[in-house]
C-alpha positions as CSV (number, residue, x, y, z in Angstrom):
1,X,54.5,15.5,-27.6
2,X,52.5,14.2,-25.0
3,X,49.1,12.1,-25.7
4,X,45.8,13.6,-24.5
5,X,45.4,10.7,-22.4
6,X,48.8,11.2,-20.7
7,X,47.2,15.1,-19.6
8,X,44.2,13.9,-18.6
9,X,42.9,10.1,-17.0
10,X,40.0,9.0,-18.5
11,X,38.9,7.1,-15.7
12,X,39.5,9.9,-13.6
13,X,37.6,12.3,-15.1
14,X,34.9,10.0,-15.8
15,X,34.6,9.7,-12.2
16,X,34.7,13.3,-11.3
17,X,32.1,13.8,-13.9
18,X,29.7,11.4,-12.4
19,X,30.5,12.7,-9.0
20,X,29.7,16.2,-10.2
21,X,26.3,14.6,-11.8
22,X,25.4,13.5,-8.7
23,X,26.1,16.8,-6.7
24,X,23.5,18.5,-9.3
25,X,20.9,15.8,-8.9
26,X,20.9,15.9,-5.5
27,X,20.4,19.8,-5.3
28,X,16.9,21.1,-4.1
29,X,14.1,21.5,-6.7
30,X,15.3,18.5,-9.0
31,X,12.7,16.1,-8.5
32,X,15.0,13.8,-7.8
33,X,12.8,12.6,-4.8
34,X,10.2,11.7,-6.8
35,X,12.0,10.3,-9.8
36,X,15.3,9.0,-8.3
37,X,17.7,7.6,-10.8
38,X,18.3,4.2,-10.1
39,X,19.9,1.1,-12.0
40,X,17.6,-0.9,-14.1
41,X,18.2,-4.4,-15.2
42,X,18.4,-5.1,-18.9
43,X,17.1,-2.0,-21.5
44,X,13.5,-1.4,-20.5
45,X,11.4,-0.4,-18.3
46,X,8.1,-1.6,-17.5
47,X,4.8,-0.6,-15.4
48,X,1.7,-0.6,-15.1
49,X,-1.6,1.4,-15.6
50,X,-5.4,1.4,-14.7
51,X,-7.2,1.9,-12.1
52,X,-6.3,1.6,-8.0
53,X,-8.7,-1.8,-7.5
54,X,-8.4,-1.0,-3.7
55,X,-9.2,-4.6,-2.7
56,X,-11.4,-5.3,0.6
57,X,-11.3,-8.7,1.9
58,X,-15.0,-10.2,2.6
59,X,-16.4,-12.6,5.0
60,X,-17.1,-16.1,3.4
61,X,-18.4,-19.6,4.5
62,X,-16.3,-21.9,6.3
63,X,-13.9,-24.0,3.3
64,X,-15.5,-21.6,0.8
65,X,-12.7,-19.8,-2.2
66,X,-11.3,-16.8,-1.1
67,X,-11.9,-14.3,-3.7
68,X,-9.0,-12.9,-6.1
69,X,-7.9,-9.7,-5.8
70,X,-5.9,-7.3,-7.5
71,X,-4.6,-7.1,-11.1
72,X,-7.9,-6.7,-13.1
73,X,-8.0,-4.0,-15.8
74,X,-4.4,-2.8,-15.1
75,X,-2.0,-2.7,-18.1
76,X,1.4,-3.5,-18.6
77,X,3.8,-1.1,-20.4
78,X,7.2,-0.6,-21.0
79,X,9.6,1.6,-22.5
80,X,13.1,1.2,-24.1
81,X,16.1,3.2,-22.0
82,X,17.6,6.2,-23.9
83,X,20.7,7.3,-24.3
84,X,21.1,11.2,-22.8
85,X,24.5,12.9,-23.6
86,X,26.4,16.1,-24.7
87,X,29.6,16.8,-26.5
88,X,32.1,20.2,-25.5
89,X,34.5,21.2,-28.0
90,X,38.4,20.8,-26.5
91,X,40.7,21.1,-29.4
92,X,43.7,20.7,-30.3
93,X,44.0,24.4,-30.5
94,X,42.3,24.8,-27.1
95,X,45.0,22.5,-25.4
96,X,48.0,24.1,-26.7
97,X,47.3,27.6,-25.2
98,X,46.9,26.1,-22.4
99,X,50.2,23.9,-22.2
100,X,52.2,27.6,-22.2
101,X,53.4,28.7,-19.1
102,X,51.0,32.1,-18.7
103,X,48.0,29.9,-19.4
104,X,44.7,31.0,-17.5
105,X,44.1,27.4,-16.4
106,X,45.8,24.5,-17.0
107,X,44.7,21.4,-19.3
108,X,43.7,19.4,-16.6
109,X,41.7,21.9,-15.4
110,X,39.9,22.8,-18.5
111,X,38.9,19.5,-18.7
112,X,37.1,19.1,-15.4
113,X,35.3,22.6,-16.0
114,X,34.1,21.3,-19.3
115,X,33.4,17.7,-17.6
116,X,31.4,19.6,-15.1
117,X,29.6,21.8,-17.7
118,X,28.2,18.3,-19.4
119,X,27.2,16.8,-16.0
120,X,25.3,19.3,-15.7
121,X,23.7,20.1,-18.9
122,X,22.7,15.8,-18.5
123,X,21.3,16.3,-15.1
124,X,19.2,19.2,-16.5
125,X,17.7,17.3,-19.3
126,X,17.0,14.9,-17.0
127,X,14.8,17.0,-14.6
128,X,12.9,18.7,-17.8
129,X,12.1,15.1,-18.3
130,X,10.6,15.1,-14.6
131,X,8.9,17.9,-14.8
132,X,7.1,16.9,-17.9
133,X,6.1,13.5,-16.4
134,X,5.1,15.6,-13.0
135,X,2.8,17.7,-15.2
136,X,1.1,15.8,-17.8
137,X,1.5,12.5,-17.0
138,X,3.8,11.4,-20.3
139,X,7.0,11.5,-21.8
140,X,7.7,12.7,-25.5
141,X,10.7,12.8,-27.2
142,X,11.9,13.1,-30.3
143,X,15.6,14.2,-30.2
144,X,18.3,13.1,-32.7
145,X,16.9,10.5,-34.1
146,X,15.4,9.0,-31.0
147,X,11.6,8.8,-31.0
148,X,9.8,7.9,-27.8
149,X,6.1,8.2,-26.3
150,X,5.8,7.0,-23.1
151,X,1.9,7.3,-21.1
152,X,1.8,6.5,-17.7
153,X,-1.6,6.4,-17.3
154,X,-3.2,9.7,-15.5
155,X,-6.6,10.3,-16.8
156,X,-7.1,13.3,-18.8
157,X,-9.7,14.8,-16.4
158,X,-6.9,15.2,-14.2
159,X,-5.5,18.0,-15.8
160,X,-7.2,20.8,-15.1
161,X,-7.6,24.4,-15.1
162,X,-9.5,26.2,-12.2
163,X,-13.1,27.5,-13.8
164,X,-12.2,30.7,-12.0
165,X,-8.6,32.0,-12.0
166,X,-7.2,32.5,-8.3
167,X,-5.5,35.5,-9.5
168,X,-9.0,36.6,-9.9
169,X,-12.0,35.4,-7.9
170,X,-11.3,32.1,-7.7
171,X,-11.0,30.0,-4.3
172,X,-7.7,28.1,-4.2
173,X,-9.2,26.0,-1.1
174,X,-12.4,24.9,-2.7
175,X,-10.9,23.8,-5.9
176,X,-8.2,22.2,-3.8
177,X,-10.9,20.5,-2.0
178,X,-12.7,19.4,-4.9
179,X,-9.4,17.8,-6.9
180,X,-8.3,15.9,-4.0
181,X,-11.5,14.3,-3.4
182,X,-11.3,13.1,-7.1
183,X,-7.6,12.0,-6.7
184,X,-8.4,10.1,-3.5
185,X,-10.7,8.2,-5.2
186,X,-9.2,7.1,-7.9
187,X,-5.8,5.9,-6.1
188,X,-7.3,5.6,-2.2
189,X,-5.2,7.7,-0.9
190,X,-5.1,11.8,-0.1
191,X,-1.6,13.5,-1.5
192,X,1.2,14.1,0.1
193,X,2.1,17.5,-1.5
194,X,0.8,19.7,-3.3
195,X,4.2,21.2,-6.0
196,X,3.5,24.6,-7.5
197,X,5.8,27.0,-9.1
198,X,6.9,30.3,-8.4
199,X,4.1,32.1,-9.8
200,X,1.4,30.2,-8.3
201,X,3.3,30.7,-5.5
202,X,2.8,34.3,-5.7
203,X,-1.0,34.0,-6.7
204,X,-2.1,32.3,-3.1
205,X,0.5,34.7,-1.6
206,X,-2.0,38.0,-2.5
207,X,-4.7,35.7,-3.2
208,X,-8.2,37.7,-1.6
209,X,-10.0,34.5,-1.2
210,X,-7.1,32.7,0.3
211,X,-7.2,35.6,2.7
212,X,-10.0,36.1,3.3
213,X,-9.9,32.9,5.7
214,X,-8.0,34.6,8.1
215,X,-10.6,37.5,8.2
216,X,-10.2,41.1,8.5
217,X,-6.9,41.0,9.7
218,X,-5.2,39.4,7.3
219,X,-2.1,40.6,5.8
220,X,-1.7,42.0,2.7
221,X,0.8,39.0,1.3
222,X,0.5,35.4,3.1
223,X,3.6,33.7,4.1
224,X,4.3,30.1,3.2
225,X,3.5,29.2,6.8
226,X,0.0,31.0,7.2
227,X,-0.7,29.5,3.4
228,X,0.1,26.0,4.8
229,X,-1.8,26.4,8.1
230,X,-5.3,27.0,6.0
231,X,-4.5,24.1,3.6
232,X,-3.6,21.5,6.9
233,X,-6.7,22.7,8.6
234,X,-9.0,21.4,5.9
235,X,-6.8,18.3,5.3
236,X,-5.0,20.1,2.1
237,X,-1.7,18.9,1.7
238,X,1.1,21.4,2.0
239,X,2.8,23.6,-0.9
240,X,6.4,23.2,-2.0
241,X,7.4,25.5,-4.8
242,X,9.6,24.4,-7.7
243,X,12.2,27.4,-7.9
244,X,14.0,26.5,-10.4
245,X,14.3,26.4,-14.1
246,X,16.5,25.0,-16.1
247,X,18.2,25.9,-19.6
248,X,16.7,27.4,-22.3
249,X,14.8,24.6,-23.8
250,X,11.9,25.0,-21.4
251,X,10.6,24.9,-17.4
252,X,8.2,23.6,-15.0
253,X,4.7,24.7,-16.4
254,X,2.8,26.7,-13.6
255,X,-0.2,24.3,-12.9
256,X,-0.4,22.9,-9.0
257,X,0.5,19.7,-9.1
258,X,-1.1,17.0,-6.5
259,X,1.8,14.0,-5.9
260,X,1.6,10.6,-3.4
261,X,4.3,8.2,-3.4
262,X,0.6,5.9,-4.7
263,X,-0.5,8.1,-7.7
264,X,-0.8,11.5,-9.2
């Protein structure tokens, strides 16, 4: 009888699996943009936290000291890597039946479906991960045995809930307005994008405030376009929704979400 490893290459299907990991990671709506994985030397990570000092130079005297800038009140942190994996059952059982000559599928390729079901299932964990940075600024976990609290530093006033819901009377553009003046101050520059999910999405769609801009005209539902030509002509940045969910362990949560490649 033949050895599992005379079926099936190790190598080879450890290649096809990362391959496969990779095709998931690069799909839209991963966040892979904004969190890319990349190789990191040795088992930490570090960063740092505090407040943008958006240096100015300053005129001095002729052979006078330059002042120093940067690095006050900005703390270093790290974190330890973690380990992110998932097991599929492939018994013995399960590769006899298919070893028979009616088999549905051959050994082989039950073991790249089942290599392509844990790619994925990693790459999803890894974008609930994202999400949760995205949202709150941190990273819990506590999963088999592995207990890890990472803060990245956004300050608490920077999650926030709109005083008036938009779904009700609340004006998307002047609470826009409001929380990118705070975020521009604090990391000196305006954001990029502006990430929401589906159903915020579909508030500023039907929102009456949001159409009332566009006066009497207006349609019932925006578009994404006409949505994104309000917010550029007040210097808003544009709305990408999140589509996607993953799994059953959890989701994107619905708040907008303000992101530069300088802060968040």
């Amino acid at each position: 009888m033949k050895l599992m490893t005379d079926l099936i290459d190790p190598a080879a299907i450890t290649g096809f699996a990362r391959e496969k990991g990779d095709q998931f990671d690069a799909a839209p709506g991963t966040l892979s943009g904004l969190f890319p994985n990349e190789t990191v030397d040795g088992l930490t990570a570090a960063w740092t936290v505090g407040s943008n000092s958006n240096d100015l130079a300053s005129f001095r005297a002729f052979d006078a000291e330059s002042k120093i800038g940067g690095g006050i009140g900005l703390e270093k942190r790290q974190a330890s890597l973690a380990a992110v994996s998932i097991k599929e059952r492939f018994g013995e059982y399960d590769q006899l039946i298919r070893r028979g000559a009616n088999a549905p599928e051959t050994v082989e390729a039950a073991a790249d479906r089942l290599a392509e079901k844990v790619a994925k299932a990693t790459i999803d964990r890894i974008i609930l991960a994202r999400g949760e940075v995205l949202a709150t600024g941190k990273l819990a976990i506590n999963e088999d045995g592995f207990i890890q609290n990472a803060d990245f530093g956004r300050r608490p006033d920077f999650t926030v809930t709109a005083a008036n819901l938009w779904d009700a009377d609340g004006d998307p553009i002047q609470d826009l307005e409001t929380w990118m003046a705070a975020f521009e101050e604090e990391n000196g520059v305006t954001p990029d994008v502006l990430y929401v999910s589906r159903k915020i999405q579909s508030v500023l769609m039907r929102s009456e405030k949001l159409r009332a801009y566009f006066g009497p005209t207006a349609a019932p539902m925006l578009t994404d376009t006409e949505i994104n030509q309000q917010l550029a002509a007040r210097g808003l940045p544009a709305v990408r929704c999140l589509h996607q969910t993953w799994g059953t362990s959890g989701s994107l949560p619905c708040s907008p979400m303000m992101y530069s490649d300088h802060g968040s």
